[in-house]
Every structure is written in C-alpha cells, then in structure tokens.
N, C-alpha and C positions, 0 to 999 in steps of 0.2 A: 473244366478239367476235373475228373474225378476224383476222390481224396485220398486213394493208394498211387497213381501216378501223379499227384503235386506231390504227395509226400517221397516219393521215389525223386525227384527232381532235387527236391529242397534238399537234400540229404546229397548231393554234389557239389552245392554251395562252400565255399569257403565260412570256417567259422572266425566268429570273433566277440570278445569279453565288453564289444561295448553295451550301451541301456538298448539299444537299436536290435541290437542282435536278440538281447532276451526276449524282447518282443515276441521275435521271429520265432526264436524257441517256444513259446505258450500259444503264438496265433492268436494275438491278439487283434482288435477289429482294426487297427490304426496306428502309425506311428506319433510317436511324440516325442519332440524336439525340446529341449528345455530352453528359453531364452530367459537367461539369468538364473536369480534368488527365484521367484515368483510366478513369473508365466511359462506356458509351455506351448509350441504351434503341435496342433495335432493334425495330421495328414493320410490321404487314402485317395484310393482310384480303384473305380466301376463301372464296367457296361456289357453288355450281352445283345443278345438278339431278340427280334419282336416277342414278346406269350402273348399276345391280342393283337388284333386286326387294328383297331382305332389308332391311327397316329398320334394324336394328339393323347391318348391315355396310355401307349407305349412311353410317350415322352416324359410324364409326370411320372409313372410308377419305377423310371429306372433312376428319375435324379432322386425319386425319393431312396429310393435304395442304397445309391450312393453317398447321400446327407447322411444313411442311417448309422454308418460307421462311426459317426464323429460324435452324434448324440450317445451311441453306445459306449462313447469312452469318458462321458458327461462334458465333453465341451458343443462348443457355439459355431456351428460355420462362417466362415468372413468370406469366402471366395471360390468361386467354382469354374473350370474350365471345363468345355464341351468336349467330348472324345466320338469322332462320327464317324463310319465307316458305310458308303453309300452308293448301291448301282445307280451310274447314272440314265436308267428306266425307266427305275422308278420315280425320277422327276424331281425338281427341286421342289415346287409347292406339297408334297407329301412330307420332304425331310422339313420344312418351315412347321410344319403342325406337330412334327415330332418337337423340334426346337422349344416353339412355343409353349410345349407341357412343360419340358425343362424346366424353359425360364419361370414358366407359375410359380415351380414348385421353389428355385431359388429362392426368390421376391418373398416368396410366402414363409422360408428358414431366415427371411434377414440377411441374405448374404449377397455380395455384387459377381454377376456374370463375367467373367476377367478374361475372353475370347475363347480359345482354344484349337484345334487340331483335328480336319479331315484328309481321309485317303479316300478313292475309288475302288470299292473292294465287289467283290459277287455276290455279297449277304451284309444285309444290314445290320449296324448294329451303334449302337449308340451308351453313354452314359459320362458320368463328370471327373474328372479330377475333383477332390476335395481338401479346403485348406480350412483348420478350425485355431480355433485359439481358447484356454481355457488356465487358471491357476496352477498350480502345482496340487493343491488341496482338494480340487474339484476334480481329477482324473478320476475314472473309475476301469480298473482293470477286469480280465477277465481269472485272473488267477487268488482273488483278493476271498473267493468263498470261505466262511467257515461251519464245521461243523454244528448245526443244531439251524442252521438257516433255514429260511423257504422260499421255495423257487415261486416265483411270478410270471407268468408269461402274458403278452399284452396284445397280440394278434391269433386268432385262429389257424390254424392250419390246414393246407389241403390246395394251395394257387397252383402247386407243379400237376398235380392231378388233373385241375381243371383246367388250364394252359394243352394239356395233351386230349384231352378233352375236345375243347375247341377247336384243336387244329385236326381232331378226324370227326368236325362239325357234329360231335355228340350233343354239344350246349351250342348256345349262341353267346355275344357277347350281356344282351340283355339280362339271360337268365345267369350269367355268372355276375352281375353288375355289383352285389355286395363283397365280392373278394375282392375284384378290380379297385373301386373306392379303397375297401382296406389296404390294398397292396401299394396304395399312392396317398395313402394316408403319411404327413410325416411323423418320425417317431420323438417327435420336439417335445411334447406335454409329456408323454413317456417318462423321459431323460428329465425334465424337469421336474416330477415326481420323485425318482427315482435318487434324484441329487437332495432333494429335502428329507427324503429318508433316510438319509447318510448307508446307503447300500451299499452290501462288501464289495460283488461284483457282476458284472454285467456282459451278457452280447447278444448282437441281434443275430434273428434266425433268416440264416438262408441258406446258400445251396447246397449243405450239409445236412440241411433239416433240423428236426428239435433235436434229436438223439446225438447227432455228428456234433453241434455246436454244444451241446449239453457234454459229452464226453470229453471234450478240448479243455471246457473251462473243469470242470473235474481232474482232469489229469493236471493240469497247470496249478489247482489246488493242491493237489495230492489226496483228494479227500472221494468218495462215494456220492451217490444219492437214492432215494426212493421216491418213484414217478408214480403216481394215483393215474392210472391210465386212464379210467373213465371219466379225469379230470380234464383232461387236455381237449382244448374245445376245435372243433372242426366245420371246416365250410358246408353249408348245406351243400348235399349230394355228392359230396367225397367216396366214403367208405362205398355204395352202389358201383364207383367208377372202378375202385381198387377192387372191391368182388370181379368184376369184368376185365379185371388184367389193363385197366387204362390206365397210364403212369407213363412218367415219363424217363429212359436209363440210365437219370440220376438218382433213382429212389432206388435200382436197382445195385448201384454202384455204393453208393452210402450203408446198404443195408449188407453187402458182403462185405464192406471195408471196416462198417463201425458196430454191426449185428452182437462178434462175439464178444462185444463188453455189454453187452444189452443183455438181462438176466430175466426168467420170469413170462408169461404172456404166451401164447400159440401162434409161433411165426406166422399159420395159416392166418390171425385173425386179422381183418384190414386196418383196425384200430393200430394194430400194431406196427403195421408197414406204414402207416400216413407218418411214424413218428421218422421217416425216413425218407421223408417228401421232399426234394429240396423247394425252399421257398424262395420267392422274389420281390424282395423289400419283407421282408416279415416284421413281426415285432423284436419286442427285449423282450431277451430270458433275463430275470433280474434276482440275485440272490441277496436277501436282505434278512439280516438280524430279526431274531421269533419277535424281540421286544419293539421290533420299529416294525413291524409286518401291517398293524391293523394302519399307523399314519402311512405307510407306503398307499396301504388302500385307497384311503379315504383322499391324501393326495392326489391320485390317479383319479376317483370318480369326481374330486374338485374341479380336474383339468379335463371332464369328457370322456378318459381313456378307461376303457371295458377292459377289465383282466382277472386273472384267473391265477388261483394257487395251484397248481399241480404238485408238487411234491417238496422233501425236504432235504438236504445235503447230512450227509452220515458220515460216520470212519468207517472206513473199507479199503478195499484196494482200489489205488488212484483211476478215476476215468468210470467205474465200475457204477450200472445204471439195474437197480433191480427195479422190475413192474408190480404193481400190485393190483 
C-alpha cells in the first residue's frame, strides 16, 4: 500500500495516550512491549509477493526483511512465525523451497521457527511474524536523531528497480545476483554495530525508500537533514533502468507523497528518483553522534558491513531533506 493511502487509513484509527500508540504516531519499525524494570518484547509482521523468480531466494530475502525490523530497533529475534498465502498450482514442492529460505535465514538470526499460518489465495505471497526481545537501554528508536548527527546507510539501493526490471526480463536473475545476495543479507552485524556505537537513532529502508524512511525519522525528530546525493550508493545498472522509465508504482507513489519535503536536486535526474525506490529488505539508515561516527565505522567494517555516510541531520523544518 502506498504511503498517502496508509496514511489516509491510519488517520481513521482510534487514538490513544499509550507507549503503543506513540509508536504508531512516529512509525516506528516495531512494537515494543515493556516486560518489567528491564526487558522489553519487541514485535512486527512481513510479507509481500515474489521480486525474483528463485523460490528459495524469494524465501530468504523476505524473512530477511522481516528480521530486519527487530534489528532496526537494536534487539535480538527469539521467534518467527510463517505467514503464507499460496495457489495451489503452483504446487507444494515450490512453496517448501520458499520455506526452506525462511527457515535459513531464521537459523542463521538465532531465532526458533514457532509454526504459523497459510491461506489458498491467487497470488503468492509469503513472510514472518517477528518476536524480538531486547533491554530497555538497548532500543533504538527512530525518533532519537539529533542535530549535528550523520546518516549511515548500510545497503545500496536500486532492488525495486531491478525487481521491475526482471519481471519485464530486462536482467536475469544472475545479472542482478549482487542485490539479491544484499537484499537476503541479514541486517544482524548492522544492528550490532550500530548498538556499540551508542546510535541516536535508526530504521531500515524499504518500501518507502531512502527519502520516505529518511523523512518519518526526521519528522518524528523534529529535526532536518542534508543528503550528499552522490553519496548514496546504488546497485549496478540502476539509474540506466530509471532513465528508461523501469520502476516499479511504488517509486512513483513514494515520490508524489514524500517529493515535496525533498528540497534541492533535478526531479529529471535518476539519481534522484532511485532515492524513492521502495526497497525489499534494504539496509539501516543509522543516525549516529559526529563523535561516535568514525567507531560506528570501523564497527561496521569489524563486522563485514560496507556502508556509506550520506549526509547529516540539521535544524530545519521537521521531515525537511535538502540535496546537495
């Protein structure tokens, strides 16, 4: 669903003054439960329809997606239920290969497979409930930015492009195979960086894009930022596909809904539309203190994870993204 009719929806909601609800209000990636003084369960649910042909790499890149909520708010996943939606055509030995990615990527977060919930539906679609658990000290929200921080981002972008891509067989799977890997990458080492850096605050990117998810945690600061556009790193053969109008109607939806806080840049340029790509599984956008910026780094390249400073959080008006 697009993010002028979620936001048109959410706005018929009944309000209410509990921690639950403020959530809702910033959009934030997950809920979280307080149990007691000290722990908190953090919780979320994910799943969409195929962006690749391989079952089994459909299946890894959406539990990864799912997990990536619970790292984004710095806790641990403990429990994942299945959410499966399946023509029975297409045969059960294709949905078992989906599964099977799943369950990789579970196994591979530490966390136990705890059943879950299929329908017979006419379009497939799959992904996890998510159950995490993490301190009270360890959350990391997406409202927590402050001015003079810098933004981190830790995946590439450009998988919605290439997803539309593939399905009017402009790429194959092979020649997209480094987004695919990154997109089923989990964001575990990320979150664990991220949490030794004592980060103000965090969320990962997707189907909003960098700009959509970028603007929420700004509004929810109240604060600005400045994005180094030539910073933000992109999948090979992205921008080629946006010159040719190949995108998928959520880049189009993202960029009329979250465009007029976007300041700066030539709407024509493709660099500028990719920031409006929605992504699936992307990385953290991570806002971290200038003085803990360089350990964020070296954190990150300790733990494997390639990322990138794009820009800095400012005073401005809330949500409000100039390009440079």
């Amino acid at each position: 669903m697009g993010p002028c009719d979620l936001q048109a929806v959410l706005k018929t909601l009944p309000r209410s003054e509990s921690d639950l609800a403020r959530l809702l209000e910033t959009r934030d990636d997950a809920a979280v439960i307080a149990l007691g003084a000290e722990l908190c369960l953090v919780q979320t649910v994910d799943f969409f329809t195929p962006i690749v042909d391989s079952p089994l790499w459909f299946g890894r890149i959406a539990a990864a997606n799912a997990l990536s909520d619970i790292y984004a708010m710095g806790a641990r996943p403990l429990t994942a239920m299945n959410l499966v939606a399946w023509p029975a055509a297409l045969g059960t030995d294709t949905l078992a290969e989906v599964l099977r990615g799943g369950a990789e990527k579970i196994a591979e977060a530490g966390a136990e497979l705890a059943g879950g919930h299929s329908i017979d539906d006419n379009e497939p679609k799959y992904g996890l409930a998510v159950t995490g658990l993490a301190r009270r000290d360890e959350i990391v929200y997406n409202h927590g930015a402050q001015a003079g921080d810098l933004l981190v981002l830790t995946k590439p972008l450009g998988m919605g492009v290439l997803a539309s891509a593939l399905k009017k067989g402009l790429v194959d799977e092979d020649g997209m195979m480094p987004a695919i890997e990154a997109a089923a990458a989990l964001n575990a080492a990320a979150a664990a960086a991220m949490s030794a850096a004592a980060a103000h605050a965090c969320t990962d990117v997707t189907g909003f894009g960098l700009a959509g998810h970028l603007v929420e945690m700004l509004e929810a600061s109240g604060l600005a930022a400045q994005v180094e556009l030539a910073a933000v790193p992109l999948h090979d053969g992205v921008l080629p596909f946006i010159e040719q109008e190949v995108y998928a109607g959520g880049l189009r939806a993202n960029r009329d809904f979250f465009g007029p806080r976007v300041e700066g840049g030539d709407a024509r340029d493709a660099r500028v539309a990719a920031l409006f790509d929605p992504q699936t599984s992307g990385g953290l956008l991570i806002s971290v203190g200038a003085e803990q910026h360089e350990r964020l780094m070296a954190e990150l390249a300790d733990r494997g994870v390639t990322a990138w400073t794009i820009g800095e959080v400012v005073h401005g008006p809330a949500g409000r993204v100039a390009l440079a």
